[in-house]
N, C-alpha and C positions, 0 to 999 in steps of 0.2 A: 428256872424262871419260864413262864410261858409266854408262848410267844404271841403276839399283839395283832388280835384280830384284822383280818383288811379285807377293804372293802374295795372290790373292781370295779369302775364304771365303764362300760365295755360298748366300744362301737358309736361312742360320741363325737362329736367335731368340735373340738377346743376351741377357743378362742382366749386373748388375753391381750397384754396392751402389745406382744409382738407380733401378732395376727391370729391367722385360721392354719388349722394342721388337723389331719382327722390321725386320733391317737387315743389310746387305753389309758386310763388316769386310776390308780391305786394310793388308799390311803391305809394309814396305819399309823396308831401313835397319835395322831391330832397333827400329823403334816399328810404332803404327800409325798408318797414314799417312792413313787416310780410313775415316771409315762414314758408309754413307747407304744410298737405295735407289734408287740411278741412275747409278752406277760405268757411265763409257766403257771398254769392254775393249780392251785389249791384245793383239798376238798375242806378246808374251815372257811375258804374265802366268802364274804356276802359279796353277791354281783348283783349290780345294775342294767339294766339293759335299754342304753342310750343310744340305740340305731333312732337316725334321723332325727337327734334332739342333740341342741348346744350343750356345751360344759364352758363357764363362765366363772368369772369372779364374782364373791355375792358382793351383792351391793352396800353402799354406805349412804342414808340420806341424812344430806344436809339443815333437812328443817322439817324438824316432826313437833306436833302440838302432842303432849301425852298429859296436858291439864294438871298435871301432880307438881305443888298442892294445890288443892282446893276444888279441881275441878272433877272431882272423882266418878258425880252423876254421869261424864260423859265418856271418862275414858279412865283406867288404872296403868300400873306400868307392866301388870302384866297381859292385860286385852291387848295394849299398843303393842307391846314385841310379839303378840301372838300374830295380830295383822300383818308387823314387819315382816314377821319368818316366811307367812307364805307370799310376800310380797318379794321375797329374795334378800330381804335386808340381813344382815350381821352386824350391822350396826345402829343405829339411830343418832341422832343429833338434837338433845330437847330445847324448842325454845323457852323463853323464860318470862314470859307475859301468863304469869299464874297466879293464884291469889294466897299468900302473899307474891310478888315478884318474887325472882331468883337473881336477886341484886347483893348477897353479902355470902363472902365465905362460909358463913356457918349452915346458912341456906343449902348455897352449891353444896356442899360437902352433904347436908342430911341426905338430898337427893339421890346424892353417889353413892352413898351408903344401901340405901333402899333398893337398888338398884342391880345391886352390887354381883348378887345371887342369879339374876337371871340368864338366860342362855343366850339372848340378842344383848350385847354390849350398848348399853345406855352412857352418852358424855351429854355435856348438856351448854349451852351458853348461857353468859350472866346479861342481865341489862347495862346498856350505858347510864343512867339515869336512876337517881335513888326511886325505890316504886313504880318506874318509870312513867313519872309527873313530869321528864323534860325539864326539870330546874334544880337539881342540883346531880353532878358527876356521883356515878358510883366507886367503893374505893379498888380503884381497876389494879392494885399494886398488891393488896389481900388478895383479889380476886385470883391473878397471878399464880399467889401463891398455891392455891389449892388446885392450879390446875386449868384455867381458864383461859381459853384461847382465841375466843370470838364475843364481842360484846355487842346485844342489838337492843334498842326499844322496839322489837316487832311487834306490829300489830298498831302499831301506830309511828311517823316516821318523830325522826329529832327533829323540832320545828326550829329551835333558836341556833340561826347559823355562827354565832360567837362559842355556843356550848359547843357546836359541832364539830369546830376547827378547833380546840380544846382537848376533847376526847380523842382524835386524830393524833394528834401533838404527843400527848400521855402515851398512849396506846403503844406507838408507834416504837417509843422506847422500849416500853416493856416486851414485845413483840406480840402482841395482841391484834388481832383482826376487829377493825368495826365496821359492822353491815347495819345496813341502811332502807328500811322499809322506805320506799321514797316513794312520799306522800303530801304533796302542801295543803295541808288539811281546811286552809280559807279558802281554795278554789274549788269546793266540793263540798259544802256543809247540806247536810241531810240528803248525799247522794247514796242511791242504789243500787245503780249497772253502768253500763256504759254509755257515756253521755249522747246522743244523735239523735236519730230521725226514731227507731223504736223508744230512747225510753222518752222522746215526745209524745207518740204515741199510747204508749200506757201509762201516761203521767204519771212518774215516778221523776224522781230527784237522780239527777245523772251527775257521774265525776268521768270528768276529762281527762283526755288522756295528758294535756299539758298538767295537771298535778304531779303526773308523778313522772313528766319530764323536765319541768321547772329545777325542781328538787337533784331529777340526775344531774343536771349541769351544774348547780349550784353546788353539789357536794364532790366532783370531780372537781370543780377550781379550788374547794378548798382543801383535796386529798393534794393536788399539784402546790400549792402556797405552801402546805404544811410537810412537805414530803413525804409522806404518808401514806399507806395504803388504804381504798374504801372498797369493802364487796357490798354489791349492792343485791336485795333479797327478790323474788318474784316479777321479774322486770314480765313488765303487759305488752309493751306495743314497740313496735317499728325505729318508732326514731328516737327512743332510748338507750336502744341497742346500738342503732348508729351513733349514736353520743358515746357510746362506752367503746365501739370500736374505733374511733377519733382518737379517744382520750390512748386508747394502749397504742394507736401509730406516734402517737406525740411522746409516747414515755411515761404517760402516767402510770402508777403503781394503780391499777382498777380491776376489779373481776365481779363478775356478774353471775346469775342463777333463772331460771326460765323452769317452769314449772309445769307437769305432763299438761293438768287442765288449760292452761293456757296456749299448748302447741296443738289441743286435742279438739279444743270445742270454742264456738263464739256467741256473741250476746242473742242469738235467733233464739237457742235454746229457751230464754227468760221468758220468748211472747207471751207465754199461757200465765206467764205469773208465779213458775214453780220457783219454788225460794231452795231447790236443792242446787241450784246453779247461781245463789249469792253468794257470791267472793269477791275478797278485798286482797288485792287488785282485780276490778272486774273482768269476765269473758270481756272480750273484744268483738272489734270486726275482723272479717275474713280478709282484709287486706293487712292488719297487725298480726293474723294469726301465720300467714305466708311470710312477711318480713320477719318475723321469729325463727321459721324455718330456715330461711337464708339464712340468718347469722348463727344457728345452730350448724349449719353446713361449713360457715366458712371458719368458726372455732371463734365465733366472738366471746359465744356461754363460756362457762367453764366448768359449771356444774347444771345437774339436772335435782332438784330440791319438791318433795309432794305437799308441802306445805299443809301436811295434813289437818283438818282441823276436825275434829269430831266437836259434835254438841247434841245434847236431849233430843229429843224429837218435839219437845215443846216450845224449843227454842229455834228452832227450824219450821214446823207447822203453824206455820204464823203469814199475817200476810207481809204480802214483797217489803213494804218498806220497815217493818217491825220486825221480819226474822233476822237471827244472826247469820254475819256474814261466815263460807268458811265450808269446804268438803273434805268427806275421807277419802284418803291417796293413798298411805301405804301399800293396802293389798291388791291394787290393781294398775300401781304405774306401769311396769314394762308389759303387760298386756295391751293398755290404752296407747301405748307408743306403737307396737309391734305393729297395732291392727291399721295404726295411721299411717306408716311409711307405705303401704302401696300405693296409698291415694298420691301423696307426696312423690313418689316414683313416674308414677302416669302422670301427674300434672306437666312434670317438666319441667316449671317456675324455677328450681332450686337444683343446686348439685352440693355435694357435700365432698370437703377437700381431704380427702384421706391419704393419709401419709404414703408415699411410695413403695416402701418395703412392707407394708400391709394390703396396700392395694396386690401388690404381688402373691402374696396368701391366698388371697380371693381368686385371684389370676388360674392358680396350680391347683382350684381345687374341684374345675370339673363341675361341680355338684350338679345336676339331675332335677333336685329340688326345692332348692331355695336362689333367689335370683340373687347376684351377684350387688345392683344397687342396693338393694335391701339388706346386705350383711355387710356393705358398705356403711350405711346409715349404723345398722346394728352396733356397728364398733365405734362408731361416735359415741352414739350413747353411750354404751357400756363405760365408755371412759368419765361421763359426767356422770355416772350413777358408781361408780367403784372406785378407782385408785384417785381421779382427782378431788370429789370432797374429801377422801381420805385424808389427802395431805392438807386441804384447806380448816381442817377443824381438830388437826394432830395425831391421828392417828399413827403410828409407826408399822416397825412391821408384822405381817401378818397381811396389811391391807396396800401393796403395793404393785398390784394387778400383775404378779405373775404366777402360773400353774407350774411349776416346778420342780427337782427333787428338792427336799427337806423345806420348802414354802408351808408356812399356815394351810391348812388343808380348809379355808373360808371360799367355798364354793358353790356354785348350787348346778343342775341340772334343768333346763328351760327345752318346752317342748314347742316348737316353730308352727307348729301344724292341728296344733288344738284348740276347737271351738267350748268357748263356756260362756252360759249366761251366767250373769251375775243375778245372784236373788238372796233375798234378806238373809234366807237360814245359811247362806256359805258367806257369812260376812264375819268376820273373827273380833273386831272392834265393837265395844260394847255399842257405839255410836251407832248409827243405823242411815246418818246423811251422806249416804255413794250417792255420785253422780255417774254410776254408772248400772244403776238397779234396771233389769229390764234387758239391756243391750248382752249380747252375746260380742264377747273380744276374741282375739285370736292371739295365741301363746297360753302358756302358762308354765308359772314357775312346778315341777314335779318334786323337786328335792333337791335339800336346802343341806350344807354342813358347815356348820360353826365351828372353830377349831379343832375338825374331827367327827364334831357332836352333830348324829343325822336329826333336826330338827322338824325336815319336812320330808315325808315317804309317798312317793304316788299321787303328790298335789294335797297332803292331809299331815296336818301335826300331827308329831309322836308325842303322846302326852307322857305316857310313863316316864320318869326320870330327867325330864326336862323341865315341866311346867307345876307338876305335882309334887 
């Protein structure tokens, strides 16, 4: 039998959910087969050469739009996991605001099916709500059956608080998570951006940040009444967050999602009118964009979610109040985060509470070149982008944020120190609405492995035998 190719990633500085250690990482087989710092070489071995770049666990996002069915003009499921790959993902999360919704078993299952073949792992969540019209329960005990572990109407929240505390109740038994687009959609009809002093000014229809705090509190007292657990989806502002960090000192069963564009940019961006910055939940102000930050420091999130949303360009070049709401995320969340924590670092506003025995990693490790708050922040995130949606949307193992021997070899290689602008032709999503066209980030994902499988070489899919 021959023996099974390996691949050395040599001269990286690991990281995982037990910290930082700078170490040699060797796979083979579709795990990994060894790390240390004394690898006997091989001449069949392929080596990478990871001086001054992380090795990390790839990512898991919680809420990706991949349109399929129906919305195929804007995205397929294979454009979306092509985005995801160089985006670091291995896995994806679909929401199920499609056309039709993905509200009945036979649904879920066609989609898993479709799916099934590609190299970024596609799961997907069901609606709470038949079509999700919000008046009548989807049947969450089928759903169950085929596999379903998160049930949302995203894209619009559940308005009827009796259905709400219902689905809770159900759910709860089955052990089914229900998140919560939290939205009270009567304090915000025909709104835009973020309701204040600019979208006065460009007279546009503004939603307030009370809709979609109303709604948090309303649906935390009925997760508390019902015993139940609620994850609530793209939380915007400040004092949401402190409602959801109340609710978990009090005992409530709560967890929450905060999403790059919301820790990355605020409602200024809109002045000009660009509709590539309408999104529902709107940009904020710079005073919700800050209190995000805090409660990302102090571990209120739990996950980091791109809530990607791709759409036509016709649906998007439109003006402010007529375009759809909704940006692509996948292939540039951990660049747009990277590039923000300096700022975040210099400000001072925020610290972020990292665990002792990690803090200690960072402690022992010297580095030269990367500052120590910033691989503090690092590791934050990493945790809401990899092991914990992992477990929030079911994952097992494979995606349990350790670099390990005989671990899933789902990792990728991130370079700290790399400037790229973003421009249309490096855009992998059929979609074409980045809010990030134009700007040059800092980071970038270089190479990507899916159980083994090198997905991304030198910041470029492998097409051969992956995607073809």
């Amino acid at each position: 039998m021959s023996k099974a190719v390996r691949t050395v990633i040599r001269g990286g500085l690991v990281v995982d959910r037990r910290g930082y250690r700078a170490e040699d990482v060797s796979i083979a087989a579709g795990v990994v087969a060894a790390i240390t710092s004394d690898f006997e070489p091989d001449a069949s071995d392929i080596e990478i050469d990871a001086r001054h770049k992380i090795v990390m666990p790839a990512f898991v996002d919680p809420h990706t739009h991949l349109r399929v069915p129906g919305g195929e003009e804007a995205e397929t499921l294979a454009s979306g996991t092509r985005a995801a790959a160089l985006g670091g993902y291995a896995a994806v999360f679909a929401m199920p605001n499609t056309e039709p919704a993905l509200d009945s078993p036979v649904r879920i299952s066609q989609l898993l099916n479709a799916a099934a073949a590609l190299p970024v792992r596609v799961l997907c969540a069901a609606s709470i709500t038949r079509d999700r019209a919000g008046v009548e329960l989807a049947p969450f005990y089928g759903l169950r059956q085929v596999g379903v572990r998160v049930v949302t109407d995203d894209g619009s929240g559940l308005q009827d608080a009796h259905l709400m505390r219902r689905a809770l109740e159900y759910c709860s038994e089955l052990g089914i998570v229900v998140a919560q687009h939290a939205e009270v959609e009567a304090l915000f009809r025909k709104g835009v951006m973020n309701e204040g002093q600019l979208s006065a000014r460009l007279g546009v229809g503004g939603i307030p940040a009370s809709a979609e705090e109303v709604m948090v509190a309303r649906d935390i007292e009925l997760a508390r009444a019902a015993g139940a657990r609620i994850h609530f989806l793209h939380l915007s502002t400040a004092r949401s967050a402190e409602l959801v960090a109340r609710a978990k000192a009090e005992g409530v069963a709560v967890s929450a999602e905060v999403t790059p564009h919301h820790l990355t940019m605020t409602e200024d961006l809109l002045g000009g009118y660009d509709s590539r910055f309408k999104v529902n939940p709107p940009l904020r102000a710079r005073v919700d964009v800050d209190g995000l930050w805090e409660h990302l420091g102090l571990g209120t999130f739990d996950v980091i979610g791109t809530d990607h949303a791709p759409h036509p360009m016709w649906k998007k070049n439109a003006p402010l109040d007529q375009a759809a709401f909704g940006m692509l995320g996948l292939q540039h969340s951990i660049a747009a985060l990277w590039s923000e924590i300096p700022q975040v670092v210099a400000r001072g506003r925020v610290a972020v509470a990292t665990p002792d025995a990690v803090r200690a990693t960072i402690n022992d490790l010297g580095s030269d070149y990367l500052d120590p708050e910033e691989l503090a922040w690092l590791w934050q995130i990493l945790s809401m982008m990899s092991w914990k949606p992992a477990e929030l949307i079911g994952l097992g193992s494979g995606f349990v944020g350790d670099i390990m021997p005989g671990s899933t070899a789902n990792l990728l290689v991130f370079d700290p120190l790399a400037n790229r602008e973003v421009t249309l032709g490096s855009i992998a999503s059929k979609a074409r609405n980045s809010p990030y066209l134009g700007r040059t980030l800092r980071g970038q994902v270089v190479d990507l492995f899916v159980e083994g499988r090198r997905l991304v070489a030198d910041g470029s899919l492998i097409e051969e035998g992956n995607w073809i």
